[in-house]
N, C-alpha and C positions, 0 to 999 in steps of 0.2 A: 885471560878472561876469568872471571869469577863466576861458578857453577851455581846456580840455582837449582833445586830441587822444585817438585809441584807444590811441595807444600809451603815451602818461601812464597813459591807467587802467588799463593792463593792465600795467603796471610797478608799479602800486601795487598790483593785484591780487596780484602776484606775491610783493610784499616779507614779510620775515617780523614786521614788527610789525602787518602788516595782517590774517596767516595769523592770529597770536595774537588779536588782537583779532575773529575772526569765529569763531575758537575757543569765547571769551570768552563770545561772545551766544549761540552754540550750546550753550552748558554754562547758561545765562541762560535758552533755551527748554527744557531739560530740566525745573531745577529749576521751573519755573509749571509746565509739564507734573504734576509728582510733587505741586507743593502743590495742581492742579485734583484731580489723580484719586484724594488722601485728604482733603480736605475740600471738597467742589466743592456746593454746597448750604444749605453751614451759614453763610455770607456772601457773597450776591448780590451785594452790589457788590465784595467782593475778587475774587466769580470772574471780574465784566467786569474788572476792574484786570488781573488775571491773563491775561486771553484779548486784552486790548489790549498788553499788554508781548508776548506774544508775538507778535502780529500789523506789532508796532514793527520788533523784530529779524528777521523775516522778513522782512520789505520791504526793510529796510538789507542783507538776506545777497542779496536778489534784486536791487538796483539792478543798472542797467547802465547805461555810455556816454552812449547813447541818451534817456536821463532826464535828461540836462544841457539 
């Protein structure tokens, strides 16, 4: 495994391909957001697909450091 220090990931935190890219998944939890709240019912297992893609990107926008 390859050590990171705080200041590596807060350098990559900062970078702007990293900005775009949690951008990305936040425009990624919108859209499940919009496809749960006009069809959430009418296919049970797209809405757990749905509610697990969003819970992916959440986790990946909450990592920290510390998780290494």
């Amino acid at each position: 495994m390859v050590e990171i220090t705080r200041a590596d990931f807060q350098d990559w935190k900062l970078n702007n391909v990293t900005k775009a890219f949690m951008l990305a998944a936040e425009q990624r939890i919108d859209d499940c957001k919009e496809m749960l709240a006009s069809s959430a019912g009418v296919d049970t297992i797209n809405d757990r697909f749905l509610v697990g893609m969003i819970h992916a990107y959440r986790e990946m926008q909450d990592f920290r450091v510390e998780d290494i």
